[in-house]
C-alpha positions in Angstrom: 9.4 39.8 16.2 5.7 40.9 16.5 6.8 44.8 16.1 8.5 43.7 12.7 5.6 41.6 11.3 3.1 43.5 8.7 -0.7 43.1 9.0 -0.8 39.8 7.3 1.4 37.7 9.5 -0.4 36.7 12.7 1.2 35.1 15.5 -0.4 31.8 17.3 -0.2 29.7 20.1 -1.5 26.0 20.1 -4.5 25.4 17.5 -6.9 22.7 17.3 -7.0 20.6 14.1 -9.8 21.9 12.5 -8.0 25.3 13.1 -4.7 24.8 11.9 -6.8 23.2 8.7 -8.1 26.8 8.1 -4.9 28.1 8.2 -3.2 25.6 5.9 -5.7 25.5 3.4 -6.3 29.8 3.1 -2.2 30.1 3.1 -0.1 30.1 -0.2 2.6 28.3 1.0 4.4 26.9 3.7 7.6 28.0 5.1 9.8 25.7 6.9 13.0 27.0 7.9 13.9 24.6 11.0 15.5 21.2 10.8 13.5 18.4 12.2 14.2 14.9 12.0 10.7 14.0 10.1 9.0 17.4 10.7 4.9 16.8 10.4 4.2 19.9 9.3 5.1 20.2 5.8 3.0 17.0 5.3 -0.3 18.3 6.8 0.3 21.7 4.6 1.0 18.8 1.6 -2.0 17.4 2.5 -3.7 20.2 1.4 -2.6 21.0 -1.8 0.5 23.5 -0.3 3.9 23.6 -1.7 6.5 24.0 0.9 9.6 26.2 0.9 12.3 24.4 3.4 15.4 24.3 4.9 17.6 21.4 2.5 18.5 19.6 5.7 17.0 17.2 7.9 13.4 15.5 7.6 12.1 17.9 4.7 14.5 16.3 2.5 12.4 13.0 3.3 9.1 14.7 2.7 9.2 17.5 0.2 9.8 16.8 -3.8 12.3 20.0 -4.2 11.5 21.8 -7.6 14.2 21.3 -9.8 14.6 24.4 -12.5 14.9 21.4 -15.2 11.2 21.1 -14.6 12.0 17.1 -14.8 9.4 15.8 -12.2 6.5 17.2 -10.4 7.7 18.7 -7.0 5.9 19.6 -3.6 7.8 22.4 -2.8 11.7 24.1 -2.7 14.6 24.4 -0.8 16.9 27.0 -0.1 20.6 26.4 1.1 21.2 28.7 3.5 19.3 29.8 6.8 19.7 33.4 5.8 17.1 35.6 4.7 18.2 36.4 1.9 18.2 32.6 0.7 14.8 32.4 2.2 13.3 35.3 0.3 14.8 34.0 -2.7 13.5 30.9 -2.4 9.8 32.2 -1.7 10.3 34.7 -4.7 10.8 31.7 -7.2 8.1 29.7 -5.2 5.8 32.1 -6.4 6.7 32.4 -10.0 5.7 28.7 -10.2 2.4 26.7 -11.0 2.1 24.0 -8.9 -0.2 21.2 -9.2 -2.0 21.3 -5.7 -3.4 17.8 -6.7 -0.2 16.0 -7.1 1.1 17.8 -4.1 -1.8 16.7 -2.0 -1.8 13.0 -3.0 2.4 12.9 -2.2 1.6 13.9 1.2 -1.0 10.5 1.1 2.2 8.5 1.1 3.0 9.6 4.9 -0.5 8.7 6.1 -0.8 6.7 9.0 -2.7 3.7 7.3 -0.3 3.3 4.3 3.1 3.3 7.0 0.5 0.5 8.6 -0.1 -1.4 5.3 4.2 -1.1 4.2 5.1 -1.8 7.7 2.7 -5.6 8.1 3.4 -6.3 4.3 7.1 -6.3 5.4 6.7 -7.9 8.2 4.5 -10.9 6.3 7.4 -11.1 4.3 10.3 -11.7 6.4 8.2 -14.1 8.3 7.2 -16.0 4.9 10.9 -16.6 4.1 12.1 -17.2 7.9 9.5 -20.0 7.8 9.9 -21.4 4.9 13.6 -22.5 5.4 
């Protein structure tokens, strides 16, 4: 795979945060081709300001607003179909013809921080114990 990347693509191992910060925030997107269950990654790119192009399967449809060619609704990123590359170039090639708004993009991601899953998860949990006590 390294003999077939050009000069632009750089392989990793591990990177600390503040590392893998540098990387999300000089890239022009992120691709996600895997199928996770929740899949972290697209949301720290999100976070800042990145659109995403991913796989339409797994957690990404959970995470990523897919553009829709209707231009209907602000998106975070696109999807392609197919885990073929020629589906994946496509989907990059039409990532790129569009302008997204890194500042929507960046405050979606906000909605899968840590604090706001706290806040949801103890509002709920006043709630069901409001009405179980109440009866």
């Amino acid at each position: 795979l390294k003999n077939l990347a050009g000069s632009t693509i750089e392989f990793v191992d591990w990177q600390p945060p503040e590392k893998l910060l540098t990387y999300y925030r000089g890239c022009r997107m992120l691709i996600f081709p895997g199928e996770e269950d929740f899949g972290i990654v697209p949301v720290e790119a999100m976070a800042c300001g990145k659109p995403v192009v991913a796989f339409a399967k797994g957690g990404a449809l959970e995470t990523v607003i897919g553009f829709t060619t209707a231009g209907d609704q602000p998106a975070t990123g696109i999807f392609f179909q197919k885990q073929q590359v020629d589906d994946l170039i496509s989907a990059v090639e039409r990532a790129e013809q569009i302008e997204w708004d890194t500042n929507f993009i960046a405050a979606h991601a906000r909605k899968f921080d840590t604090s706001v899953f706290r806040e949801k998860m103890l509002n709920f949990i006043r709630e069901k114990t409001q009405l179980h006590f109440s009866k």
